[in-house]
N, C-alpha and C positions, 0 to 999 in steps of 0.2 A: 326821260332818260331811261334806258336800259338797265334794268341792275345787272350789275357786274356778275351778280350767279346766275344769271342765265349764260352769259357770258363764257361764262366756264364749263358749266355742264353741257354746254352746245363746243364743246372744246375748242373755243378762239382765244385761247389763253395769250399768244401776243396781241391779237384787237384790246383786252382788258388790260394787258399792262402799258397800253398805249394812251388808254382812256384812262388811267392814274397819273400820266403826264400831264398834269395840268399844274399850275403856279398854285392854285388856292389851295393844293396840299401839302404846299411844301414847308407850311407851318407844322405839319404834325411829322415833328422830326423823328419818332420812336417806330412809326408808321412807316413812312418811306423808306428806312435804313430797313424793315421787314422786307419791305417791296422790292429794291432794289436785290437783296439775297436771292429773291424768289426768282426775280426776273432772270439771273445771274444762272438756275438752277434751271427754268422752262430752256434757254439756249442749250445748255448742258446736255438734259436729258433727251432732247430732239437730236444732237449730234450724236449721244449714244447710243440711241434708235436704227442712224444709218450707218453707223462706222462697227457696231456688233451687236448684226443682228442674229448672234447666238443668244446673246443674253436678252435677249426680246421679254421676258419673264421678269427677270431682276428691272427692268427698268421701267415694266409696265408699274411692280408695285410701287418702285420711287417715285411714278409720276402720280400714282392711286394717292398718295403721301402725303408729295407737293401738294395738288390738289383741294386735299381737305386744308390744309395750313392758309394754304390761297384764299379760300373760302374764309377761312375765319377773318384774315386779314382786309379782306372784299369788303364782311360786315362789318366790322373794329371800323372800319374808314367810312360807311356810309351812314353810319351812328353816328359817326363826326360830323358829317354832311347835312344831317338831317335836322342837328341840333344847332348848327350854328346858322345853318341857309337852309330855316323851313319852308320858306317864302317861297323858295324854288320849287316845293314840291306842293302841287295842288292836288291831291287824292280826292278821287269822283268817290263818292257813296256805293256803284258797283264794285269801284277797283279795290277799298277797302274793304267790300265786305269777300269779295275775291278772296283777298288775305287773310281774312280770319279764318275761311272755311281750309287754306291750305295750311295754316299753324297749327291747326284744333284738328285736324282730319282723322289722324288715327284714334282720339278719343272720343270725338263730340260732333256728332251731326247738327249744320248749323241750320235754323227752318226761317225765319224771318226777321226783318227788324220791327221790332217794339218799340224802340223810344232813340230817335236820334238827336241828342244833348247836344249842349256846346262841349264839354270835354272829354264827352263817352258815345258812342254808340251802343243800346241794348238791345241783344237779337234771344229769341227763342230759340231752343234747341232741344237736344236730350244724349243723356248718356249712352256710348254705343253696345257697352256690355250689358248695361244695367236696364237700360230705357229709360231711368228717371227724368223726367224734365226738369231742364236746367234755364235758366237765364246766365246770359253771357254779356260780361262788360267789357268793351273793348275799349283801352283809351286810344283818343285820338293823337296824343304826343308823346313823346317821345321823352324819356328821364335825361336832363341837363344835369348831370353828377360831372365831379371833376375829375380831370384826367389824373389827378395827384394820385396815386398809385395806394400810397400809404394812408392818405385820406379816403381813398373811393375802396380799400379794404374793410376801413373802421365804419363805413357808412353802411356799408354791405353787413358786415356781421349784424348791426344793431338795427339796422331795416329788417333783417332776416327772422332775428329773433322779436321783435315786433309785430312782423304780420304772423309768426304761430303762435302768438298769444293773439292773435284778433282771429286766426283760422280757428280756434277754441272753445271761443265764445256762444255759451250756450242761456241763451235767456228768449221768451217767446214772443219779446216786441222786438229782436232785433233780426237782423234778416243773416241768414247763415250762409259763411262762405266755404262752399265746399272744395276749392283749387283752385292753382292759379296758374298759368304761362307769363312768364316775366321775362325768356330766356329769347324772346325774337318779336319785329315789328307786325301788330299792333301788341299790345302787351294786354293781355286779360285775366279777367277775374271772373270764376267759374260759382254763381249761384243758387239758390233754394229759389224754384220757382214757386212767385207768389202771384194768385190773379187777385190782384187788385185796385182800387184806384187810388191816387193821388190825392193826399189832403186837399190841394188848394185847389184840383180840378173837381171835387166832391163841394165844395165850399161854394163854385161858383156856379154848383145849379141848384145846392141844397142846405137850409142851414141845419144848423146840428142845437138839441135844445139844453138847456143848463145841466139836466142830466148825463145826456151824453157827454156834454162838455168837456164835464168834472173828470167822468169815467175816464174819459181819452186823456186826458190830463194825469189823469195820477199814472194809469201806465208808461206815456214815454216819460214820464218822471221817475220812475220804478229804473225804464230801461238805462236813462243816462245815471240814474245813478249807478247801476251796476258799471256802467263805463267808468264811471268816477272813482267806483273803489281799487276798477282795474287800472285803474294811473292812464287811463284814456280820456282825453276833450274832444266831443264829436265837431265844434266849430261852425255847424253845415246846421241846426237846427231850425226849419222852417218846413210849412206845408207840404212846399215842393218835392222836399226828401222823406214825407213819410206818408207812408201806404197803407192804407185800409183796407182788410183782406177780405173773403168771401165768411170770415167768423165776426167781422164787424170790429176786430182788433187791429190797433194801430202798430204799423210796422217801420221804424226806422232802420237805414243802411249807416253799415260801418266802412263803407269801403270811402266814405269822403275824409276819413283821420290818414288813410294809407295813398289817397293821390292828391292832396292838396296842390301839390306843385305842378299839375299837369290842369288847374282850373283854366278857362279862357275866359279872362273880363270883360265881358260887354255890358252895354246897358243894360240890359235884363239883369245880368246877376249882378251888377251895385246898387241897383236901384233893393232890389232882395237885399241885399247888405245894408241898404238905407235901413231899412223897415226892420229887419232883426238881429242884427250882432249890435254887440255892448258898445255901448262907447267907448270904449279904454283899446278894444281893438282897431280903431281907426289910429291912433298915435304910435309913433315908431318906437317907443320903447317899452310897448304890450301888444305885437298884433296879430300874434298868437292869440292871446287870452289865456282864460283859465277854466278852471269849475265852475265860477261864478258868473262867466261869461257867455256857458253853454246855458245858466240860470235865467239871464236878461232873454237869451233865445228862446228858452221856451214863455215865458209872459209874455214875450210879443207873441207869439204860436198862438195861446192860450186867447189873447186878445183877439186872434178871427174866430175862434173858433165859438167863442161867448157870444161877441156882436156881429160876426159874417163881415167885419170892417176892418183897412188894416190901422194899428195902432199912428199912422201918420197921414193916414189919410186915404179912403180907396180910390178917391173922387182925382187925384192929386196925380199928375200928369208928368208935371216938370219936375226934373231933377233938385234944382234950386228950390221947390215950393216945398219940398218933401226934406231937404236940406232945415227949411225956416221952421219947418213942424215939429223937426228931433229937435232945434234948436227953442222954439217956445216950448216943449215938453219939460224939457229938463230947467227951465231957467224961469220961467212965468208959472206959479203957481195956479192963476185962474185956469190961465190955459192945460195944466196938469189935469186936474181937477174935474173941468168940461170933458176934455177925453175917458176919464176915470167912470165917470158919473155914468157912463153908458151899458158897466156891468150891473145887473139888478143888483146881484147879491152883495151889502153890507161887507160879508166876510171876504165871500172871494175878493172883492173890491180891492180890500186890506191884505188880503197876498199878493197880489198882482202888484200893489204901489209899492210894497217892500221889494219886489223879485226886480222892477223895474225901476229898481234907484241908479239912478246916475252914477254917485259912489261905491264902486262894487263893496266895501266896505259897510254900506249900510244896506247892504243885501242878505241874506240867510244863508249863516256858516257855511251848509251845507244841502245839497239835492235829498239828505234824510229828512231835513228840519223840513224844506218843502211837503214831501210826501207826508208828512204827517200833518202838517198843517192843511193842507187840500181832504186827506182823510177827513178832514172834520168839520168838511163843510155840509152842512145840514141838504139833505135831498128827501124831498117828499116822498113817501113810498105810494105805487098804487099797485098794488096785490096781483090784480085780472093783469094791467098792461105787462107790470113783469114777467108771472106766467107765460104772455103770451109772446115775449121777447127771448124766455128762455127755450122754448119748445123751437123757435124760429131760429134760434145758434145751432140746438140737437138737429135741425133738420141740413143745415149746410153743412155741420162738422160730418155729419154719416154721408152726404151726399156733395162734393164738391161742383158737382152739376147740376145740383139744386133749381136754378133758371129755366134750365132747357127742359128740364124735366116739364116747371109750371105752364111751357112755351106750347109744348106738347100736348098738354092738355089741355091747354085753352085753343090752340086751333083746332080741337076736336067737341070740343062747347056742342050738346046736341042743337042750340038753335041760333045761335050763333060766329060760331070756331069757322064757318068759310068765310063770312065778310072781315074778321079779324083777321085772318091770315090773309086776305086781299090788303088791306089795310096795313099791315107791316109791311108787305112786301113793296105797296105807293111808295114809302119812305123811306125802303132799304138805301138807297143811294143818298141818302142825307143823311142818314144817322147808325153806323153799322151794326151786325148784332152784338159784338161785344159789348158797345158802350151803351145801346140799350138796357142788356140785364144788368149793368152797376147800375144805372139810373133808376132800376126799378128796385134793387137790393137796396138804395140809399133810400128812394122816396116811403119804401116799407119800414126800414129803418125809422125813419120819422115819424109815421103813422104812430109806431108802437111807443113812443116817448114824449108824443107832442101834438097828442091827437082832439085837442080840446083849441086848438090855435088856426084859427080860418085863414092864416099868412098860409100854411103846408098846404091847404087845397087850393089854394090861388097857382101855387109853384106849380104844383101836380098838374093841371090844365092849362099852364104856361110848359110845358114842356115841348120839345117837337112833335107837333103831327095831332098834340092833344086836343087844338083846340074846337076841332070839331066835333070830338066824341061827345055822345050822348047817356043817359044815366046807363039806360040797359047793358053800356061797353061793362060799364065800372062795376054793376051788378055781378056781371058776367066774371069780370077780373078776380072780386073779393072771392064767388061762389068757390072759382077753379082754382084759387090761393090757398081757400080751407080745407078741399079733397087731396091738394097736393103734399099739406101738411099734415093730415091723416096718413097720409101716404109714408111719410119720411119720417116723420116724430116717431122713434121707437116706442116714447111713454104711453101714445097717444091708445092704443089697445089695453095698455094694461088700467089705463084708467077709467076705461069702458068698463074692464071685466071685475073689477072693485066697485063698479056703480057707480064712480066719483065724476060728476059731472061737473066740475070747475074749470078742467081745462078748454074743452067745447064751450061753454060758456064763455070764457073768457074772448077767444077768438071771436063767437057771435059779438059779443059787444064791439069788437076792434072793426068788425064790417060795419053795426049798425051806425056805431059812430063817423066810420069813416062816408057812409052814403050819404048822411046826415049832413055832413059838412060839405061835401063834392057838390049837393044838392041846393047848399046855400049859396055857396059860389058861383053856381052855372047860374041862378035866378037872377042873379045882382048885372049879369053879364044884358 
């Protein structure tokens, strides 16, 4: 169908008030009594076009007038159209992104899409004054609000003042919204560009080890509570919606409290629902939830990221089998128990059973009482790996290109940087370069906290492309890892000129170890 504003701006104003004859709007009776004025005014003013064309001026601006009101009323009707007969409109992924780039134009250069959701499209872009790079959420639907006048003002004020207390929000796990356009179709939400990757997509090439665990844990624990004391439930907690950035910090979005009602249910996202909202939010007279239900989501969160498994099952296919698992969880204590049993730690064990009671009641008051209770769970310290973790944050916080940087250097390796840059490039069309350097930020990630565990170099050489390499690649990788992090570590000179050699140390051990292990696993092979 043509929208009606082309319609107009191509001035076939009787074709459009032709093409609002139709029966399926004669429901919207506040609408047609607008229309019919209009229609009433385009005859009008085309007679007073021919019969005085002195006043050719006066009727040019009434029609300049008409025009705009036309327009509003064109959209007031096809916001009707769109919400009650979406079926009708099948929008192609060009034709959408078409629309985005002509709503956003004057502010925001749109460059590609990033992630097309069931209920959002995300595109890269950047601000046009500023340059900053932005991520852009477009949703896909359309706001079902009621026509009720007096209702759809009080919904307005209180949405309104809702999203500038979430446009405010200032904390460093959570992802910042810097604008929005709500005022025409798609409706967007204008972002802090973060490159990062996706919990569950990190999950399923890499695991993460008790240490990290913990750490990733207490901060989106840190973040929802800060949502909690803002009298916000984020609802939407699972791997899917949080992002691990190029600093190794976990990042959740706010934007799922502000478009809940424009979700699309399909398998994928119930089955997610299977696996981490509370129980109390499946029954109709809680399916909101609350604070303690944002609680239950993160213990199931907590539970992949401990065992790489989900708390119902990863193996578990069928809706119904994953149905019988929440269902033996909560009511068979063996089976409780069996699942439980698969956190090492004693302690965490014992927060995760409380976070994950059935009875939100016999859950923990509060996301404080959490964080402090995970505070205390005992983590082994080891001094060098630290070190060499922290030098490795300083080098991507100074350098957000950090990757390309080591990319760079390593195809320049005096005796081997051509066969490796032959060698990425075999593979470029299977694996591309973005998703390489996360693969390689997670598998270092690992290295530096879990580097005593022969499971991480089995991963490392089960990765794509790896399984040919030979020691010399890996030599080659660690040598041009430790030049690049001399390179970037600001501290890394001053601890030269103080004579303190621990830091360099410590990094040689994270190579020798890591060859050490890469070299047990290629033998076994």
């Amino acid at each position: 169908m043509k929208p009606l504003q082309d319609r107009v701006y191509n001035d076939d104003l009787e074709i459009a008030c032709a093409k609002l004859d139709d029966d399926v709007f004669k429901a919207i009776v506040e609408i047609q009594k607008k229309y019919r004025v209009l229609r009433g005014q385009v005859i009008a003013n085309r007679d007073k076009g021919l019969e005085y064309p002195s006043k050719s001026d006066e009727v040019h601006e009434e029609k300049k007038d008409l025009m705009q009101r036309y327009l509003s009323v064109c959209e007031e009707l096809e916001d009707f159209v769109r919400n009650k007969f979406s079926y009708l409109f099948d929008i192609s992924s060009k034709t959408f992104e078409q629309q985005v780039r002509f709503t956003l134009k004057d502010r925001y250069e749109v460059e590609k899409i990033a992630i097309n959701g069931n209920s959002a499209v995300f595109y890269t872009g950047y601000e046009r004054n500023s340059h900053r790079k932005v991520m852009i959420r477009a949703l896909k639907k359309y706001d079902f609000s009621s026509f009720d006048v007096k209702a759809s003002n009080h919904k307005e004020h209180s949405e309104s003042t809702r999203l500038l207390k979430i446009i405010n929000f200032k904390h460093r796990n959570i992802v910042k919204i810097l604008g929005t356009d709500f005022d025409s179709f798609p409706k967007c939400l204008i972002l802090e560009y973060i490159d990062g990757i996706s919990l569950d997509a990190m999950l399923k090439v890499l695991p993460l080890t008790k240490s990290n665990a913990v750490e990733v844990a207490i901060q989106l624990a840190e973040a929802i509570n800060y949502l909690h004391t803002h009298r916000e439930i984020h609802r939407r907690i699972r791997p899917s919606t949080i992002l691990i950035d190029n600093e190794l910090q976990p990042i959740i979005s706010p934007y799922e409290m502000l478009d809940g009602q424009y979700s699309v249910q399909n398998r994928k996202t119930f089955k997610e629902d299977l696996y981490y909202k509370a129980p109390e939010t499946f029954y109709e007279d809680s399916p909101e939830g609350d604070e303690k239900s944002d609680q239950f989501s993160l213990g199931a969160t907590m539970y992949d990221l401990i065992t790489g498994e989900h708390l119902f099952g990863t193996s578990v296919k069928s809706l119904q089998n994953i149905f019988q698992k929440r269902r033996d969880f909560f009511t068979q204590k063996k089976a409780r128990k069996a699942i439980l049993s698969k956190i090492p730690d004693a302690r965490l064990r014992a927060i995760m059973d409380k976070m994950l009671a059935e009875d939100p009641n016999d859950r923990y008051f509060s996301m404080a009482e959490v964080l402090k209770e995970l505070r205390q769970v005992p983590i082994t310290p080891n001094p060098e790996f630290d070190l060499a973790l922290e030098s490795y944050r300083r080098c991507c916080i100074h350098n957000p290109d950090f990757f390309n940087t080591f990319y760079d250097n390593l195809f320049m390796h005096p005796e081997l940087g051509k066969q490796i840059a032959r060698f990425f490039e075999k593979h470029q069309a299977e694996e591309d370069d973005r998703s390489r350097k996360r693969k390689l930020r997670n598998a270092l990630l690992l290295l530096l906290n879990n580097i005593e565990d022969l499971s991480v170099f089995r991963k490392i050489t089960h990765l794509n492309g790896h399984g040919k390499l030979t020691m010399p690649y890996y030599e080659a990788f660690m040598d041009t890892l430790i030049v690049t992090v001399q390179e970037e570590d600001y501290l890394w000179k001053k601890y030269e000129e103080a004579q303190d050699h621990t830091l360099a140390q410590a990094w040689n051990t994270i190579k020798i170890k890591t060859l050490q292990g890469l070299q047990q696993v290629l033998s076994l092979k």
